[in-house]
FIKE-585733 format. One record per residue: residue in one letter; x, y, z of N, C-alpha, C in turn. Coordinates in steps of 0.05 Angstrom, whole numbers, padded with zeros to 5 digits, always signed. Example, Ala and Ser with C-alpha at 12.3 -4.5 7.8 and 13.67 -1.06 7.14 Angstrom:
BEGIN
A+00264-00114+00156+00246-00090+00156+00264-00066+00156 S+00257-00045+00142+00273-00021+00143+00258+00001+00157 
% end
This chain:
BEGIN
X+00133+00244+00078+00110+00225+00077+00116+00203+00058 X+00100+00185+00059+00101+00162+00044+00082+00167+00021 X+00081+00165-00003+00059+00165-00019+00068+00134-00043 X+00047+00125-00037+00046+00100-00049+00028+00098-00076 X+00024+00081-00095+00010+00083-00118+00006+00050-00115 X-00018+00045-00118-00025+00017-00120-00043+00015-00156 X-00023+00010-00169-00037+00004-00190-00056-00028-00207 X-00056-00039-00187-00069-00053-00184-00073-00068-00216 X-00096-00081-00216-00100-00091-00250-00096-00078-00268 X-00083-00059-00274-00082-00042-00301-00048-00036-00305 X-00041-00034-00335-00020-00030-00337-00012-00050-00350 X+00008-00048-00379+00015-00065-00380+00046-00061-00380 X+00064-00078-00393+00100-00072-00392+00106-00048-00402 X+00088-00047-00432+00093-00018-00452+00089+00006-00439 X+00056+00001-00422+00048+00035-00417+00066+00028-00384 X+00073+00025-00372+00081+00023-00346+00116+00029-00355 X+00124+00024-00376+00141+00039-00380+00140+00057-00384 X+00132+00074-00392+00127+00096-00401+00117+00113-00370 X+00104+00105-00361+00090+00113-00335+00115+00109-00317 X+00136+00100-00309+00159+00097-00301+00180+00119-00307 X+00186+00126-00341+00193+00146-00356+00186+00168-00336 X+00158+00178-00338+00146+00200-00333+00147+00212-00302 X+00149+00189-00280+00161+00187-00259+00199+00199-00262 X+00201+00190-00264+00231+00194-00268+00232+00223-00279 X+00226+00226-00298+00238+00255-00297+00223+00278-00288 X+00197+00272-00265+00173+00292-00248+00196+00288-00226 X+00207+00269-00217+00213+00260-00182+00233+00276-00175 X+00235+00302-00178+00254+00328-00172+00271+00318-00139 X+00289+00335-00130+00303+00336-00100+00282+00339-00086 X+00268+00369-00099+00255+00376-00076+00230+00351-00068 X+00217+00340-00084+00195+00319-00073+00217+00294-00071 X+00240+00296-00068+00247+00269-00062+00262+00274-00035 X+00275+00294-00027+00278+00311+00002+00253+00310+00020 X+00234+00309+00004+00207+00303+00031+00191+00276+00034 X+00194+00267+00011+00168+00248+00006+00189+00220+00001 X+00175+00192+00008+00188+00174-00007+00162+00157-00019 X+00170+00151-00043+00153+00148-00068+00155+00117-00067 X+00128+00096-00068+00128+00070-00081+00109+00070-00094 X+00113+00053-00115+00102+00046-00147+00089+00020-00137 X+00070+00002-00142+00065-00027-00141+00047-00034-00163 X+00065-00037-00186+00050-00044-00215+00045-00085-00209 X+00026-00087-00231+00019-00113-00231+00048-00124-00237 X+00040-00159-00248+00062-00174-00237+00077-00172-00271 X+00059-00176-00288+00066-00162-00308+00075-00150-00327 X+00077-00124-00311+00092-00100-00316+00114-00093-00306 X+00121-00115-00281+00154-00103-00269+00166-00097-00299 X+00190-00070-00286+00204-00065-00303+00231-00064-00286 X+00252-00063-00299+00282-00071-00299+00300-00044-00299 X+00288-00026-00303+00307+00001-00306+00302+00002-00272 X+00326+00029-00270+00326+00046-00242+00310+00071-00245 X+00300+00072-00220+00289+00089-00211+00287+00111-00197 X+00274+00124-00188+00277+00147-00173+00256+00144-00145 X+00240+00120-00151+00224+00113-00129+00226+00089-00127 X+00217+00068-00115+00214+00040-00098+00196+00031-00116 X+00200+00007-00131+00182-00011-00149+00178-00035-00125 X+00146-00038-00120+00145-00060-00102+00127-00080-00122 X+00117-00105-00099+00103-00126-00116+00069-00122-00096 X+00050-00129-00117+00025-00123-00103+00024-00148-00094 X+00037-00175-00104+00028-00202-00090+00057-00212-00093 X+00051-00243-00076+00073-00262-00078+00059-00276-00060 X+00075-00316-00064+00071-00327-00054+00097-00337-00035 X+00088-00349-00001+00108-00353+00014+00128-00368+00004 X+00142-00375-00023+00160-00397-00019+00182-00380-00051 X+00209-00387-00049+00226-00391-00066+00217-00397-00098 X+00202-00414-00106+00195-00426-00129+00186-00451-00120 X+00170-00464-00138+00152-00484-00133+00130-00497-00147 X+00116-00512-00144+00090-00516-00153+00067-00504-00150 X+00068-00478-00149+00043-00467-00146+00040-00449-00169 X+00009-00459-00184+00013-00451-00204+00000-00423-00208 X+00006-00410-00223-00002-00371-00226+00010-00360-00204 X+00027-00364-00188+00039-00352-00168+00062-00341-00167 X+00075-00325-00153+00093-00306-00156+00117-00314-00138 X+00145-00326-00141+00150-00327-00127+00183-00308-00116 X+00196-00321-00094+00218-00303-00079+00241-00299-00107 X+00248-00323-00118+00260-00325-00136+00258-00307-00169 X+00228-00301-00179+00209-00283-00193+00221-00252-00187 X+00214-00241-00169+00217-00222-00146+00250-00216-00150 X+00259-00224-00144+00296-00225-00142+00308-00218-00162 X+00295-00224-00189+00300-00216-00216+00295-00187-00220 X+00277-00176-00207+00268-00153-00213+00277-00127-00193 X+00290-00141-00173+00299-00135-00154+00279-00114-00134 X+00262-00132-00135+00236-00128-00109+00246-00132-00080 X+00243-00118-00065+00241-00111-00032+00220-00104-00019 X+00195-00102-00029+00182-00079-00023+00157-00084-00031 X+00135-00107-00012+00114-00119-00014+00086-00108-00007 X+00064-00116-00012+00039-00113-00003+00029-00130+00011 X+00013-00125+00020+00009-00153+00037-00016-00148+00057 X-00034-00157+00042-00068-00163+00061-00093-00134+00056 X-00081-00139+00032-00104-00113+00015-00126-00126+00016 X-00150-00111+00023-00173-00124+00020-00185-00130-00007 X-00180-00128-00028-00191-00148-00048-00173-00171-00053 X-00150-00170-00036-00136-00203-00043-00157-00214-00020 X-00158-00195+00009-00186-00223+00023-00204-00223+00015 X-00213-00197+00009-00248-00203+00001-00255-00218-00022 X-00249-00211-00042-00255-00221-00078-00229-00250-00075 X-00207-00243-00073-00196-00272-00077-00193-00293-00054 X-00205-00290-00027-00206-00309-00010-00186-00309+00000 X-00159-00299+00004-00141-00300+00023-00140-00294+00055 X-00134-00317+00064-00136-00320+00095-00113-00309+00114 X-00129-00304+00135-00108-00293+00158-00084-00305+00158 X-00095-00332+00162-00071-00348+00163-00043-00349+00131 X-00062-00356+00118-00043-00350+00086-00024-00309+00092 X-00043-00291+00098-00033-00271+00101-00007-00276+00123 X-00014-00284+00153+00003-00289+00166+00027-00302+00156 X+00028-00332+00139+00048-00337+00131+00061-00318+00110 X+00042-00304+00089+00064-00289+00069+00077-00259+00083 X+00068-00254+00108+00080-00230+00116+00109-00243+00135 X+00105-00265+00149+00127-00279+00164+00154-00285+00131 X+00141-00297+00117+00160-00295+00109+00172-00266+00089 X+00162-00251+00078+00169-00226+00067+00189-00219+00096 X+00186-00221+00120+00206-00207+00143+00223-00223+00140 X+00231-00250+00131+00254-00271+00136+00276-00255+00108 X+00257-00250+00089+00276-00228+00068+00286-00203+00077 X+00266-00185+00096+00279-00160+00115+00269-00142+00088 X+00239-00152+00082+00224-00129+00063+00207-00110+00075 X+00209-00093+00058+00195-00071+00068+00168-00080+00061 X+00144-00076+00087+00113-00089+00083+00102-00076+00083 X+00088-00066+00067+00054-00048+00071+00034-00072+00075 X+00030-00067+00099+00009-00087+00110-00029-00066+00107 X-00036-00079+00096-00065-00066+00096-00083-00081+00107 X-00100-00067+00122-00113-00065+00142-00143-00058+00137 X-00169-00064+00153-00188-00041+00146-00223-00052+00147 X-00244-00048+00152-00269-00056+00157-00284-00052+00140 X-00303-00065+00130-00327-00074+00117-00345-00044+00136 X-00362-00034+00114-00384-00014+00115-00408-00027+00145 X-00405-00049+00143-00427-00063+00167-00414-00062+00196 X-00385-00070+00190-00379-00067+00210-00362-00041+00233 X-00361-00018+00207-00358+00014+00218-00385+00024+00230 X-00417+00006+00219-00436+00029+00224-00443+00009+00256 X-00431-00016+00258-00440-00026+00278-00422-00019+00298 X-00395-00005+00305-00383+00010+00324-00356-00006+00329 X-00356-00033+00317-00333-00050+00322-00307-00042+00306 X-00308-00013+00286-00275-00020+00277-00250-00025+00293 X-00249-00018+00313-00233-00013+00331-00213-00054+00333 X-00237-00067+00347-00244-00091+00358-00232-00107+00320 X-00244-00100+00303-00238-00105+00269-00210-00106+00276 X-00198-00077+00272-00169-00073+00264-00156-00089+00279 X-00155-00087+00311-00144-00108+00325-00135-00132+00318 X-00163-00152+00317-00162-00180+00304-00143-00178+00276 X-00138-00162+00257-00129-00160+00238-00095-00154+00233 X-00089-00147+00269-00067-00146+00261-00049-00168+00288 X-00069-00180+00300-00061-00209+00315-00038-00216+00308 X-00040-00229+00276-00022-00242+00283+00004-00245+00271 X+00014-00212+00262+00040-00209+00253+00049-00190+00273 X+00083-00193+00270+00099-00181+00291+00098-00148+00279 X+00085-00140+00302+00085-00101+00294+00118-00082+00310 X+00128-00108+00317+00156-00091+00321+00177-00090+00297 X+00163-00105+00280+00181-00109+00253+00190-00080+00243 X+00225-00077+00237+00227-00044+00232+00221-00047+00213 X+00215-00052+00184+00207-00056+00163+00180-00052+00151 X+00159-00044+00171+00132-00058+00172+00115-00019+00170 X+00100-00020+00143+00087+00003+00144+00053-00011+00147 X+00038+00009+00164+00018-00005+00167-00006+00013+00150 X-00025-00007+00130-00037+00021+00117-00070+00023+00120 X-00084+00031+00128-00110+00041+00139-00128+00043+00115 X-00141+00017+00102-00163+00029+00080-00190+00013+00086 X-00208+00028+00094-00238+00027+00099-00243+00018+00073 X-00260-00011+00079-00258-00021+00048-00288-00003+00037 X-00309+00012+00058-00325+00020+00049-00317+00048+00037 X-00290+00047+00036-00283+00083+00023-00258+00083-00006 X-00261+00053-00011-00242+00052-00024-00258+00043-00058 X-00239+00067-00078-00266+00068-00097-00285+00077-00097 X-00302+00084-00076-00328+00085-00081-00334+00122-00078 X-00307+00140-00081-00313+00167-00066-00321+00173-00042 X-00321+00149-00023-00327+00159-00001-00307+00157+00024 X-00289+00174+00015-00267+00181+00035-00282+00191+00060 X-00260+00180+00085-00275+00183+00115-00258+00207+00113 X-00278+00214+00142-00272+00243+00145-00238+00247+00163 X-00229+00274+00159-00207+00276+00169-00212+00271+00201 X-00233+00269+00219-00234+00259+00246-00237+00234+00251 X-00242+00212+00224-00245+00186+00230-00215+00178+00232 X-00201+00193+00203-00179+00170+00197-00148+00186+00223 X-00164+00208+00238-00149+00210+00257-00150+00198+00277 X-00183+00187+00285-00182+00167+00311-00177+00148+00309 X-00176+00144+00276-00171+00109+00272-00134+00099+00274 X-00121+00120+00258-00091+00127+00262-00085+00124+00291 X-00100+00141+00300-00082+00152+00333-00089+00125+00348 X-00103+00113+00342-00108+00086+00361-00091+00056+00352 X-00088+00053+00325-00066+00051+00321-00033+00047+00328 X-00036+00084+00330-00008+00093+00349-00006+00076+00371 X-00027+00066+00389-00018+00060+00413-00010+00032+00410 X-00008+00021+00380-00003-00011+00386+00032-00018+00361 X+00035+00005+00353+00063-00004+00339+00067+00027+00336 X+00099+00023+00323+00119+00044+00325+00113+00057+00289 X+00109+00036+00278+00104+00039+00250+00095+00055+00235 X+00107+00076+00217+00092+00095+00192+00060+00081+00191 X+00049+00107+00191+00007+00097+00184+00014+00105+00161 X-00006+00093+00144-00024+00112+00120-00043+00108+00122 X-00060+00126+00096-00089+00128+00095-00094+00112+00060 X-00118+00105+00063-00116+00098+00041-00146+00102+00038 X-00158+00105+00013-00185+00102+00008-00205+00129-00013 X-00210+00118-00031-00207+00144-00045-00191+00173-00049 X-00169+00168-00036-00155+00191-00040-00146+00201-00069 X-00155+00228-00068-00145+00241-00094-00137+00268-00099 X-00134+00283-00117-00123+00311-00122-00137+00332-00098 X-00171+00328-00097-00183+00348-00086-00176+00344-00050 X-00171+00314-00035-00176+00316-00019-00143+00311+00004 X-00124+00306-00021-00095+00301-00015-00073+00318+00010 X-00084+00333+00000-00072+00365+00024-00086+00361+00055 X-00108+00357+00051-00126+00358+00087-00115+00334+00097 X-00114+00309+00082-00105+00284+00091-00077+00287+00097 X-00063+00291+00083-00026+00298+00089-00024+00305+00114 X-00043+00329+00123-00039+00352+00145-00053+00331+00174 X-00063+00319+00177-00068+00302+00194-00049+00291+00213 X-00052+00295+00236-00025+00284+00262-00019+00265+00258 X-00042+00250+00254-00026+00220+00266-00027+00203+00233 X-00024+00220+00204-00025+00213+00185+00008+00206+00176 X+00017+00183+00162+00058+00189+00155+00049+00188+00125 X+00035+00184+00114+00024+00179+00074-00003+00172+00066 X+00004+00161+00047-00020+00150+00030-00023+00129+00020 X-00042+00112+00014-00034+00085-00007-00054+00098-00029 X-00051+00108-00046-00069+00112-00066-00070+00093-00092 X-00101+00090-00107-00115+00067-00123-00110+00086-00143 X-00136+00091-00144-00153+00094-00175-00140+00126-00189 X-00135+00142-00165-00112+00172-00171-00090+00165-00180 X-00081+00144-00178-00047+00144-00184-00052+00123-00200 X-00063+00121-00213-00058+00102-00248-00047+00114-00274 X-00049+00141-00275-00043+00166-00289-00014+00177-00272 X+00004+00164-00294+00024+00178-00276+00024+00206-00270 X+00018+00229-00296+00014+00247-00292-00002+00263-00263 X-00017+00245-00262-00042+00248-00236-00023+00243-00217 X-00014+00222-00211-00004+00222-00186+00028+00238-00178 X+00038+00245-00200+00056+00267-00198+00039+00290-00179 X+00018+00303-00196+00000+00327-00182-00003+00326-00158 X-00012+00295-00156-00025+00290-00125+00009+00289-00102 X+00023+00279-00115+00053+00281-00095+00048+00307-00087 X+00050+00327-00112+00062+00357-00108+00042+00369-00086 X+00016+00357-00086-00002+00368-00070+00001+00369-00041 X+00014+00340-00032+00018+00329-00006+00040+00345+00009 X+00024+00354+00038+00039+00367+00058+00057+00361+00068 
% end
């Protein structure tokens, strides 16, 4: 399986080292024989040592270096020796305004590098109770190439993310398996996942990981939660 850690705003160089440390000497054969592990600390906190898992970037902007200011660029990334992007989380659209089209261009180009994408995916609470996720996810994944071999696609109901209200193991299987019928691509689940509910989710058909938030800030925690996963 894939188990991912999105650490999002927290973290700084000091404790993310340390949280890196603590990784490294949990990430045994045996969970590295089954599982492959990515980290995505803020911009930050990249750190420069080797690892035992995949250090990705939670953002970047489409270009080399440039004039764009607070932005992250190919050149930034290269230093740290990043491969291994995020790309269309819903609080970069919802809270920071990022557009399809901006998404479209930063995922076109993350493939011109031949990076590994976690593309995130996923519907507003109004529009799961009104019957359209289906018709949602679709539009959402228009307009990037899903034959990309590079391309993990990740499933977070923005109404389940944070808030404890993980969907049930028959949603995020119809939502997966429907999915299945439109790319070749590793799924994950994403959305409140944590220690208690990590094992039923793993065990899921049409499940390949996780993108986990607010569980995997604690390295310790998300060690548990690896060990937990089927």
């Amino acid at each position: 399986m894939i188990l991912a850690a999105n650490l999002k705003c927290n973290h700084t160089r000091a404790s993310f080292g340390e949280y890196c440390e603590f990784l490294n000497a949990n990430l045994g054969d045996e969970i590295l024989s089954k599982h492959e592990i990515l980290v995505f600390p803020p911009a930050t906190a990249l750190n420069l040592a080797k690892h035992k898992f995949t250090q990705g970037a939670q953002n970047f902007y489409p270009c080399e270096k440039g004039s764009f200011t607070g932005e992250i660029g190919l050149e930034m990334l290269g230093e740290f020796g990043i491969n291994c992007v995020l790309i269309g989380h819903s609080e970069r659209r919802e809270i920071l305004g990022e557009s399809d089209e901006l998404i479209a261009k930063k995922f076109e180009f993350a493939k011109s590098q031949g990076y590994k994408i976690i593309f995130c995916i996923g519907e507003s609470e109004r529009v799961y109770k009104n019957g359209k996720t289906k018709e949602f996810l679709t539009s959402q994944l228009e307009k990037i190439d899903l034959n990309y071999e590079n391309l993990v696609i990740a499933y977070e109901p923005i109404w389940a993310i944070g808030t404890g209200n993980t969907a049930t193991s028959e949603i995020i299987d119809e939502i997966l398996s429907f999915l299945r019928t439109k790319t070749k691509a590793p799924l994950l689940y994403g959305g409140s996942v944590n220690l208690k509910n990590i094992a039923e989710i793993s065990q899921i058909p049409s499940c390949d990981g996780v993108l986990v938030g607010t569980a995997s800030w604690s390295a310790e925690n998300f060690i548990n939660l690896i060990k937990e996963a089927k």
